[in-house]
Structure formats: structure tokens, C-alpha cells
MIFI-746238 format. One record per atom (N, C-alpha, C): residue number from 1; residue in one letter; atom name; y, x, z. Coordinates in Angstrom, 1 decimal. Layout:
BEGIN
<r><k>NUM</k><r>A</r><a>CA</a><v>Y</v><u>X</u><w>Z</w></r>
...
END
This chain:
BEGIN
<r><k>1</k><r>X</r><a>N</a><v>83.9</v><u>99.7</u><w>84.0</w></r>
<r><k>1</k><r>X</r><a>CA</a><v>85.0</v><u>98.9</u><w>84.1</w></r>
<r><k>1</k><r>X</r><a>C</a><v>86.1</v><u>99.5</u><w>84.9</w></r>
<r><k>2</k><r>X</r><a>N</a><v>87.0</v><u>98.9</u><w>84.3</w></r>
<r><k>2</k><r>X</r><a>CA</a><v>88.2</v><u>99.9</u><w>85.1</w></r>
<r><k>2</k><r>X</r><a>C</a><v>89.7</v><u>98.4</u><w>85.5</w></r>
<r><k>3</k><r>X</r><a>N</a><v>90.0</v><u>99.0</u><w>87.0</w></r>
<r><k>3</k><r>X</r><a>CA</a><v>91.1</v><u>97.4</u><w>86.6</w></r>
<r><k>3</k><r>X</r><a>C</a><v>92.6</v><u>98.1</u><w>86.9</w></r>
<r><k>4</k><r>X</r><a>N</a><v>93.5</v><u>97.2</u><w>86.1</w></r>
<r><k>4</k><r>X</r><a>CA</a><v>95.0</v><u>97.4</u><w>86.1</w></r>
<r><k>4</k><r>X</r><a>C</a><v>95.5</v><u>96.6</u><w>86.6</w></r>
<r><k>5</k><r>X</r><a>N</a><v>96.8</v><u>97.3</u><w>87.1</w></r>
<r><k>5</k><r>X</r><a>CA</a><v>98.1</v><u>96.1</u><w>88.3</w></r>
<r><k>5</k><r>X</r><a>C</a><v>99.3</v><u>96.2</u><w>87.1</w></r>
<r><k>6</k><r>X</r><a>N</a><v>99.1</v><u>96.8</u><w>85.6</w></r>
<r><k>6</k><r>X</r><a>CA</a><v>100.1</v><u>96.8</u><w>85.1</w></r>
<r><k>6</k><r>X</r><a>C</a><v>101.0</v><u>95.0</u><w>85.2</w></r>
<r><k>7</k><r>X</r><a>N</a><v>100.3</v><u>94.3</u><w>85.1</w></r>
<r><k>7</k><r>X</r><a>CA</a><v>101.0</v><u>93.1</u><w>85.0</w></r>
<r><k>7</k><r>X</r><a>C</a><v>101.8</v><u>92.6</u><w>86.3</w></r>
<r><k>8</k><r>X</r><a>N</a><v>100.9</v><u>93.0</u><w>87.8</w></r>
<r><k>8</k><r>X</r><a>CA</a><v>101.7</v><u>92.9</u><w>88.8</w></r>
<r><k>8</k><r>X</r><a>C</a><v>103.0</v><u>94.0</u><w>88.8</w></r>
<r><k>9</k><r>X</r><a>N</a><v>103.5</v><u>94.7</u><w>87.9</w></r>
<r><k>9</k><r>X</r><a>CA</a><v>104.6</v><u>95.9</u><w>88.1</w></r>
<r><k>9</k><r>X</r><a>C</a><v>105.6</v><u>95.1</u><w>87.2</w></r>
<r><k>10</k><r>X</r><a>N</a><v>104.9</v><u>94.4</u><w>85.8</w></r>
<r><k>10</k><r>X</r><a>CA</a><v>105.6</v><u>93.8</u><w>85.5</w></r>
<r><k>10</k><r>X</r><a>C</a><v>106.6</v><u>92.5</u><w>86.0</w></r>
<r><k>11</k><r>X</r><a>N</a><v>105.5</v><u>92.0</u><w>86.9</w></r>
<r><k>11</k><r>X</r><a>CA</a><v>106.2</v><u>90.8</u><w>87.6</w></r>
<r><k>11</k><r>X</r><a>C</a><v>107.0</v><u>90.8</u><w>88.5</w></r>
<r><k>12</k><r>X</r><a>N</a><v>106.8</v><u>92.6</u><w>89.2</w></r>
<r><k>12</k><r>X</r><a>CA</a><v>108.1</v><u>92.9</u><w>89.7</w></r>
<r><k>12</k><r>X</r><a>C</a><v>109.2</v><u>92.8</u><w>89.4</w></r>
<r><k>13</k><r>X</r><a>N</a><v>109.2</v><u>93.6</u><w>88.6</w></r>
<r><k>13</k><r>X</r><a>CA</a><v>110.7</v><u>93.6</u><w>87.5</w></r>
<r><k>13</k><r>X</r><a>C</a><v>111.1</v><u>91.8</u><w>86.6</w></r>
<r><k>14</k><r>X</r><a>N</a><v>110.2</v><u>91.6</u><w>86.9</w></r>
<r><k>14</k><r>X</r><a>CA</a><v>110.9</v><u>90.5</u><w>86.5</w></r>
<r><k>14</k><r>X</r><a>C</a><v>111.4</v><u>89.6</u><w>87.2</w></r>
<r><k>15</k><r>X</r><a>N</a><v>110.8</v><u>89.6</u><w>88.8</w></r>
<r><k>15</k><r>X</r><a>CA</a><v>111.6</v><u>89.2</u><w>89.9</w></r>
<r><k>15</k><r>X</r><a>C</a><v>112.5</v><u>90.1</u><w>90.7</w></r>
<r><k>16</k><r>X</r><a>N</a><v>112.9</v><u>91.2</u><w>90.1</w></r>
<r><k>16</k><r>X</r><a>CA</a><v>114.0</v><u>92.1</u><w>90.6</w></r>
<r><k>16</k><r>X</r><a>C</a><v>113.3</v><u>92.5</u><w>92.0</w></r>
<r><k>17</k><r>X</r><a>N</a><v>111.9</v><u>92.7</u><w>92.1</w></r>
<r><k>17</k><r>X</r><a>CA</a><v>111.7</v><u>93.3</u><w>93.3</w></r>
<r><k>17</k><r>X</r><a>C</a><v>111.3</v><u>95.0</u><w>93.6</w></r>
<r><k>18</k><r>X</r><a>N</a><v>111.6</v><u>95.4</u><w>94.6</w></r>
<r><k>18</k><r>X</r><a>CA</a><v>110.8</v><u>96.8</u><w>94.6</w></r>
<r><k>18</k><r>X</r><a>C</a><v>109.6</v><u>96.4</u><w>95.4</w></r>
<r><k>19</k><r>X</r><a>N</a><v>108.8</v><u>97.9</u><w>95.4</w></r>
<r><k>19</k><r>X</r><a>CA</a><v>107.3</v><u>97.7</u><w>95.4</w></r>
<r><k>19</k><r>X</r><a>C</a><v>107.5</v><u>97.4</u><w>97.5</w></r>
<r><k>20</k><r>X</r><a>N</a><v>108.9</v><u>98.3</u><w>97.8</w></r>
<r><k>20</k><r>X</r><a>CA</a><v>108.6</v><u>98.4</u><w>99.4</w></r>
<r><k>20</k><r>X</r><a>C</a><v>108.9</v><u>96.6</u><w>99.8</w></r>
<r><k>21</k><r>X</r><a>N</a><v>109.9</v><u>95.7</u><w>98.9</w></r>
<r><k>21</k><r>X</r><a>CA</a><v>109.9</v><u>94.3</u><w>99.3</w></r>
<r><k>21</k><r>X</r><a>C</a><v>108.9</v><u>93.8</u><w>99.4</w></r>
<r><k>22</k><r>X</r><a>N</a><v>107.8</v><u>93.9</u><w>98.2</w></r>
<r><k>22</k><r>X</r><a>CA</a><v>106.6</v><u>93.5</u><w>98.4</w></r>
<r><k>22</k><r>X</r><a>C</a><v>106.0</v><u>93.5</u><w>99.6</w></r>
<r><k>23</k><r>X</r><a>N</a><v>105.7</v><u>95.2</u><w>99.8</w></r>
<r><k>23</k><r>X</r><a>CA</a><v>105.1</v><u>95.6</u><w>101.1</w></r>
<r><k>23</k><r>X</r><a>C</a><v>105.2</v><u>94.3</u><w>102.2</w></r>
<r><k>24</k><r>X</r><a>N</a><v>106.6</v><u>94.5</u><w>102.4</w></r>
<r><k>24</k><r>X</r><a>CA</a><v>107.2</v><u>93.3</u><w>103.2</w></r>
<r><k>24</k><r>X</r><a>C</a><v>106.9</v><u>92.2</u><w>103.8</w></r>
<r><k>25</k><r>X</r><a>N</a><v>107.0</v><u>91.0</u><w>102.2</w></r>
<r><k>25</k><r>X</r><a>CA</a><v>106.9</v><u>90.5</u><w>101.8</w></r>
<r><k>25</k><r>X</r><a>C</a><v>105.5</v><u>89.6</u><w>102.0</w></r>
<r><k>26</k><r>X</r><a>N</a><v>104.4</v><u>90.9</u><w>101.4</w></r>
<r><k>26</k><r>X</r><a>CA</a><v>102.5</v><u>90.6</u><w>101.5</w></r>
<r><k>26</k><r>X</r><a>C</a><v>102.3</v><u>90.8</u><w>102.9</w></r>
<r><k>27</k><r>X</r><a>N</a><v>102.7</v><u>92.2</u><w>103.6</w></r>
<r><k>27</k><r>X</r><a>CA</a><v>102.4</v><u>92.7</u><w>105.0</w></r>
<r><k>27</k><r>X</r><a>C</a><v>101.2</v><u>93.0</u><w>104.7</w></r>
<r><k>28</k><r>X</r><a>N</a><v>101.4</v><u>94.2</u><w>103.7</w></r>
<r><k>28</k><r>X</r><a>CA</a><v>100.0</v><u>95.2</u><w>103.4</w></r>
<r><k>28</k><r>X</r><a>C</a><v>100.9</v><u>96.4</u><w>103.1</w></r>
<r><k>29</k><r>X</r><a>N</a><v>100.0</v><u>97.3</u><w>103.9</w></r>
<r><k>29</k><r>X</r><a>CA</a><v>100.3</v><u>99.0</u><w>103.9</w></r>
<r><k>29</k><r>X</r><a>C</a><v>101.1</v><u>99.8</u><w>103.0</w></r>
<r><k>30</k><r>X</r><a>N</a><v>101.6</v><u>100.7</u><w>102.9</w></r>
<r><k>30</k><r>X</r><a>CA</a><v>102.0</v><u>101.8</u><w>101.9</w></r>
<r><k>30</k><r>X</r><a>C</a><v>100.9</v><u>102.0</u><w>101.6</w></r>
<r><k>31</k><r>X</r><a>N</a><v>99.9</v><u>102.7</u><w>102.2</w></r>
<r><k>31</k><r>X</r><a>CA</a><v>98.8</v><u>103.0</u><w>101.3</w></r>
<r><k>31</k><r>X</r><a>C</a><v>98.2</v><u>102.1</u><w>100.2</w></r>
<r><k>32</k><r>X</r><a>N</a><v>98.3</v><u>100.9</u><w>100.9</w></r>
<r><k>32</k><r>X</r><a>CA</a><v>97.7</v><u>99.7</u><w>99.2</w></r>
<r><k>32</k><r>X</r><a>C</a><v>98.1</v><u>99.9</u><w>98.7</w></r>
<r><k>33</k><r>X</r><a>N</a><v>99.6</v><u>99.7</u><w>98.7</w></r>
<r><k>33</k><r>X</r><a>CA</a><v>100.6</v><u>100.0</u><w>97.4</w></r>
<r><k>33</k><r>X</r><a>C</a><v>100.5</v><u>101.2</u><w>97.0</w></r>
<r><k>34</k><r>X</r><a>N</a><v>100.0</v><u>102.5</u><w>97.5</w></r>
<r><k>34</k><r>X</r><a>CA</a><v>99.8</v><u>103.8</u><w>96.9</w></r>
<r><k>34</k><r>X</r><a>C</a><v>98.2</v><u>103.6</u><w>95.9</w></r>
<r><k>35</k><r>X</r><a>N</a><v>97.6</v><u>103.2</u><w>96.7</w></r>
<r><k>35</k><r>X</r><a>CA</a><v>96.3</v><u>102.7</u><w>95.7</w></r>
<r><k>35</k><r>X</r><a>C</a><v>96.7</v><u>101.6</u><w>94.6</w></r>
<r><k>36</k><r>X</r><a>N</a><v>97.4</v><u>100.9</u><w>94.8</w></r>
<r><k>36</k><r>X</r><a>CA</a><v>97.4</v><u>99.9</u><w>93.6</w></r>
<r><k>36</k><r>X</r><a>C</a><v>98.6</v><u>100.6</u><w>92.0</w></r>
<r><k>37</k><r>X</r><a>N</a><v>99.4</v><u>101.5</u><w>92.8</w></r>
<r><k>37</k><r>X</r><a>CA</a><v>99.8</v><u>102.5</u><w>92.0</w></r>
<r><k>37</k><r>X</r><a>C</a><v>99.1</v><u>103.1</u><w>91.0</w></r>
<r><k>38</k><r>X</r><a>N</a><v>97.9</v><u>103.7</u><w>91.5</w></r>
<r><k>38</k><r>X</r><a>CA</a><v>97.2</v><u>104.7</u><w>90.9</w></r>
<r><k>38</k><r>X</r><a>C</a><v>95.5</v><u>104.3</u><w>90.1</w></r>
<r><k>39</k><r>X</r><a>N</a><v>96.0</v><u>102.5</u><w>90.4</w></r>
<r><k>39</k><r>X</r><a>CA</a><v>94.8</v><u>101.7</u><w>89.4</w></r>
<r><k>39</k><r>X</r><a>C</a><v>93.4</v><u>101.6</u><w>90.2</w></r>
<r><k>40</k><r>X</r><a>N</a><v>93.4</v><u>102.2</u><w>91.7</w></r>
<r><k>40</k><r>X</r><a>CA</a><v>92.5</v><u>102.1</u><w>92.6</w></r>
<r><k>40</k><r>X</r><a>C</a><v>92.0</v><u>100.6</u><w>93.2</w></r>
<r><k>41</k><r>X</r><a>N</a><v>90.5</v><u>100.8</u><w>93.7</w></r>
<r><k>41</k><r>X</r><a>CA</a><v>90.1</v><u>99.6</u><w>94.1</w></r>
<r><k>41</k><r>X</r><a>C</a><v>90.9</v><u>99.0</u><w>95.5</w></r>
<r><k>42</k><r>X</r><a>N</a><v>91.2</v><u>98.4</u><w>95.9</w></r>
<r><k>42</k><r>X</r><a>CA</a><v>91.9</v><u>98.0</u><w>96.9</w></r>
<r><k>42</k><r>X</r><a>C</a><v>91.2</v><u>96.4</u><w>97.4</w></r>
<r><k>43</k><r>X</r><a>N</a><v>91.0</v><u>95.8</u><w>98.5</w></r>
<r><k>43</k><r>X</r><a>CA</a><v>90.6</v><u>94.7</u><w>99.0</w></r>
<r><k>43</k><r>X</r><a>C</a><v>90.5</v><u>93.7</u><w>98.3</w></r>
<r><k>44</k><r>X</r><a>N</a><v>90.0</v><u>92.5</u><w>98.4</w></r>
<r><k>44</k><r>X</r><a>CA</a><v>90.5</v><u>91.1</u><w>98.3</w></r>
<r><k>44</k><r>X</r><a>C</a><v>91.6</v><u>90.7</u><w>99.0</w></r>
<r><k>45</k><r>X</r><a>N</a><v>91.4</v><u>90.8</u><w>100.3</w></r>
<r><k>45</k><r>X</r><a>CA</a><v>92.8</v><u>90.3</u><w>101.3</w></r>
<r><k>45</k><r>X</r><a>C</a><v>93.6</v><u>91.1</u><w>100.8</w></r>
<r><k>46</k><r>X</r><a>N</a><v>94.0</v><u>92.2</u><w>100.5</w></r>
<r><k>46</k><r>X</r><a>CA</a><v>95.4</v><u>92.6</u><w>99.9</w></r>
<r><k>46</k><r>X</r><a>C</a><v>96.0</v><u>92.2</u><w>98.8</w></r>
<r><k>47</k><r>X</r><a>N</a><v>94.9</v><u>91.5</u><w>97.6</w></r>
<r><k>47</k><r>X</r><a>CA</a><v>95.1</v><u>91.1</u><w>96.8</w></r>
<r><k>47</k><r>X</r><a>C</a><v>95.7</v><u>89.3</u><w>96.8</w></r>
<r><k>48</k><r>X</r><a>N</a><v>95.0</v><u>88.7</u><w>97.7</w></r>
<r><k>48</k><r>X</r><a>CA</a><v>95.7</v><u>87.3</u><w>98.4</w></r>
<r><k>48</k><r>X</r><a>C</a><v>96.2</v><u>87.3</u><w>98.8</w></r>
<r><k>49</k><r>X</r><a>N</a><v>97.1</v><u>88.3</u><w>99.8</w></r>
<r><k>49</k><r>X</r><a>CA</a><v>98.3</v><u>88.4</u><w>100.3</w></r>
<r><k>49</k><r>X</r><a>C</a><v>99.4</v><u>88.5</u><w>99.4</w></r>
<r><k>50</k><r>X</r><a>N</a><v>99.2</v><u>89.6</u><w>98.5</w></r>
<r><k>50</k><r>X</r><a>CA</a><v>100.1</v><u>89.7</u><w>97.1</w></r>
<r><k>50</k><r>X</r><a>C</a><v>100.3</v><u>88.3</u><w>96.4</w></r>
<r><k>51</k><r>X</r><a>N</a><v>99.0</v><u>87.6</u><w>96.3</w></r>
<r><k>51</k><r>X</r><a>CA</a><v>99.3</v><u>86.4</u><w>95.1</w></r>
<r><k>51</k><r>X</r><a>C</a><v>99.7</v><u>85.4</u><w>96.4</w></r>
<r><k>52</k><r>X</r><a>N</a><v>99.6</v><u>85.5</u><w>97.6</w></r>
<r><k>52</k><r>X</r><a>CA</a><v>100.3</v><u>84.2</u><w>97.9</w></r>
<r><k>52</k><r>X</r><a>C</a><v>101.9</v><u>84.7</u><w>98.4</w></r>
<r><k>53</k><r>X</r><a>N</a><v>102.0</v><u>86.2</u><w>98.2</w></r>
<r><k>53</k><r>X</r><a>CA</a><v>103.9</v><u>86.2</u><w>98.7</w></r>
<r><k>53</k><r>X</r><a>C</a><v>104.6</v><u>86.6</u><w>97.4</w></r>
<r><k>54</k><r>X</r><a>N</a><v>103.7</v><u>85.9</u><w>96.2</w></r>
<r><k>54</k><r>X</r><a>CA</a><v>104.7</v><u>86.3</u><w>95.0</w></r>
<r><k>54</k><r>X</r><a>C</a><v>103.8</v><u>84.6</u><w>94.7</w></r>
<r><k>55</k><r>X</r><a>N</a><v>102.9</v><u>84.0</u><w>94.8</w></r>
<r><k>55</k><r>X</r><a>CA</a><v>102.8</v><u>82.4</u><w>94.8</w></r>
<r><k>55</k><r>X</r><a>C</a><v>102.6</v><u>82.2</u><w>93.5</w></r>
<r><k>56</k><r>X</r><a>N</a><v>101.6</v><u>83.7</u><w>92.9</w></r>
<r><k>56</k><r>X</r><a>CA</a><v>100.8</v><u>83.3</u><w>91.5</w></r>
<r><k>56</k><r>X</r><a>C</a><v>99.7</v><u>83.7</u><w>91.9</w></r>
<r><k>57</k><r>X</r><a>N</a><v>98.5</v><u>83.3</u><w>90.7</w></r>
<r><k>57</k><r>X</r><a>CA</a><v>97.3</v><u>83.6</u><w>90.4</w></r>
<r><k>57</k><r>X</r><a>C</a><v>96.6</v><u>85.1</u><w>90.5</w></r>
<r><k>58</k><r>X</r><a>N</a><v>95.5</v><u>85.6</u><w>91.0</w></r>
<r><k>58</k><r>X</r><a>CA</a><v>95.3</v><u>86.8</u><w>90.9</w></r>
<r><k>58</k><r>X</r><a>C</a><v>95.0</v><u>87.5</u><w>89.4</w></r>
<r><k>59</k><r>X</r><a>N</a><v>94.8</v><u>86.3</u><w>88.5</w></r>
<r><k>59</k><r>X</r><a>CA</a><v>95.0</v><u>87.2</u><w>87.2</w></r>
<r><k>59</k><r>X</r><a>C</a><v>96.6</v><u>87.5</u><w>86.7</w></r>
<r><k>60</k><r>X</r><a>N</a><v>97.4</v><u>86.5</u><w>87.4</w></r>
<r><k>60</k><r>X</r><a>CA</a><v>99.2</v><u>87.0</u><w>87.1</w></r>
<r><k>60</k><r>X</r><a>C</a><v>99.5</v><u>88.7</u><w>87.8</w></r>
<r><k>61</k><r>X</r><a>N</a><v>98.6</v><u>89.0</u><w>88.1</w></r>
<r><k>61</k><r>X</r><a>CA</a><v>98.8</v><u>90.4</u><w>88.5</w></r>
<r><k>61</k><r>X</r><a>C</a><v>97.5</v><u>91.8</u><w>88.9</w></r>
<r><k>62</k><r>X</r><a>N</a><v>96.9</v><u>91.2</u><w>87.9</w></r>
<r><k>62</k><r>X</r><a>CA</a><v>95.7</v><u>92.2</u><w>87.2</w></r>
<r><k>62</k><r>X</r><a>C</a><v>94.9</v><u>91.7</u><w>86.2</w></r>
<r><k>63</k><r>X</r><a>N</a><v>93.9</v><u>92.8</u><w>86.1</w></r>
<r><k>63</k><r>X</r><a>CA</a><v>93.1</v><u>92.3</u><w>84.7</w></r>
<r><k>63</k><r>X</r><a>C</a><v>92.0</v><u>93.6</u><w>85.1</w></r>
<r><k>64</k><r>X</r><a>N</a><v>90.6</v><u>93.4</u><w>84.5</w></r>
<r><k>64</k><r>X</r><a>CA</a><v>89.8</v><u>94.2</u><w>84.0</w></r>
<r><k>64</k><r>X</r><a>C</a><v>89.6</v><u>94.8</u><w>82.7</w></r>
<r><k>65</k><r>X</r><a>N</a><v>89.7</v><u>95.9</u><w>82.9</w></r>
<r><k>65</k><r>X</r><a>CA</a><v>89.6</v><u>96.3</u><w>81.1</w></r>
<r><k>65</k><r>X</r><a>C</a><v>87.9</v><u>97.3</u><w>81.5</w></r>
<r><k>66</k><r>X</r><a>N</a><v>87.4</v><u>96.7</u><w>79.8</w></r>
<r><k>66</k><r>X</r><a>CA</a><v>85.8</v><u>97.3</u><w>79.7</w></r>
<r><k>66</k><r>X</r><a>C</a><v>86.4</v><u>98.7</u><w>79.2</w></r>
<r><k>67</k><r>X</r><a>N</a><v>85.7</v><u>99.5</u><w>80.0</w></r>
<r><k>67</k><r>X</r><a>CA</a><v>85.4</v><u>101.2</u><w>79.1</w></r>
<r><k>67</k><r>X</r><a>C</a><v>83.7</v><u>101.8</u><w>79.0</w></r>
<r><k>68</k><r>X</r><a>N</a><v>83.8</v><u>102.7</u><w>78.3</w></r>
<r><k>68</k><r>X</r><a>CA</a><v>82.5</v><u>102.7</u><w>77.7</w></r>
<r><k>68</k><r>X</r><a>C</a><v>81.7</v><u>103.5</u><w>78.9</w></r>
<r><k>69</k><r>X</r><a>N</a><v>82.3</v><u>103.5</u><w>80.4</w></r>
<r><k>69</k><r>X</r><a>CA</a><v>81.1</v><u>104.0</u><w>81.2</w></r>
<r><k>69</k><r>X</r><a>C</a><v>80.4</v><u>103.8</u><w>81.1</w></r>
<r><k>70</k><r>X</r><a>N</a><v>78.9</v><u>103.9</u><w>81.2</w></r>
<r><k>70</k><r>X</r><a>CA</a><v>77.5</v><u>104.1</u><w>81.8</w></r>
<r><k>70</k><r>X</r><a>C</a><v>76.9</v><u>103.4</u><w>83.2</w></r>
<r><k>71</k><r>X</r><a>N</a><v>77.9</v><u>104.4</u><w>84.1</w></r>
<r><k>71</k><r>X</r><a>CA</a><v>77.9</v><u>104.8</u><w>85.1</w></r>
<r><k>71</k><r>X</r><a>C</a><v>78.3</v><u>103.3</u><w>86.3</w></r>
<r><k>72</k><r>X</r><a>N</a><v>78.6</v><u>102.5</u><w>85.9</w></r>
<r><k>72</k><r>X</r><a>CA</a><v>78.9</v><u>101.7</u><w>86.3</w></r>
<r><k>72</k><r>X</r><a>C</a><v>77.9</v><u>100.7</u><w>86.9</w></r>
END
């Protein structure tokens, strides 16, 4: 399994935000945001911080997608 923030990038733009307002905004690191960039695992508390300073759901800004790992 593999997880995406494609929908949290979307919801940026659709709130006219950049990713450093967020930062801000949540009060989580550059580095989260460098990890959530690059589709990396990142915390739960970074992820509740995010859904409560944008004040949606944690599936309004990710998803799991199945891949055919094994390894998992």
C-alpha cells in the first residue's frame, strides 16, 4: 500500500494557499511538508494538525492506494 496527499495539494489551491501558509497555519515542520511532498509516511499528529487548520476530514486530504507489493 502506498498513501497520497494528492488531494490535500488540491485543497490547497483551492483555498489559494501555499504549502509555507499551511506550515504556519498546522505548526508542523518543513520537513513534514518535505515528506508529505514526496508521498512519505509522516505522523498522525501532523496529519490532525493539518485537518484541524484547514477544518476538514483526514480523508479530504489523503487516500490509500492498493499496489501489488508483497512486501508489505
Amino acid at each position: 500500500m502506498a498513501v497520497s496527499y494528492k488531494k490535500l495539494w488540491k485543497l490547497l489551491i483551492d483555498r489559494d494557499m501555499k504549502k509555507k501558509d499551511l506550515c504556519i497555519a498546522a505548526g508542523i515542520s518543513h520537513a513534514s511538508m518535505a515528506k508529505l511532498g514526496k508521498n512519505e509516511n509522516v505522523t498522525t499528529d501532523v496529519l490532525v494538525k493539518i485537518c484541524s487548520a484547514l477544518q476538514c476530514d483526514i480523508s479530504d486530504i489523503m487516500e490509500i492506494i492498493l499496489t501489488d507489493d508483497t512486501d508489505d
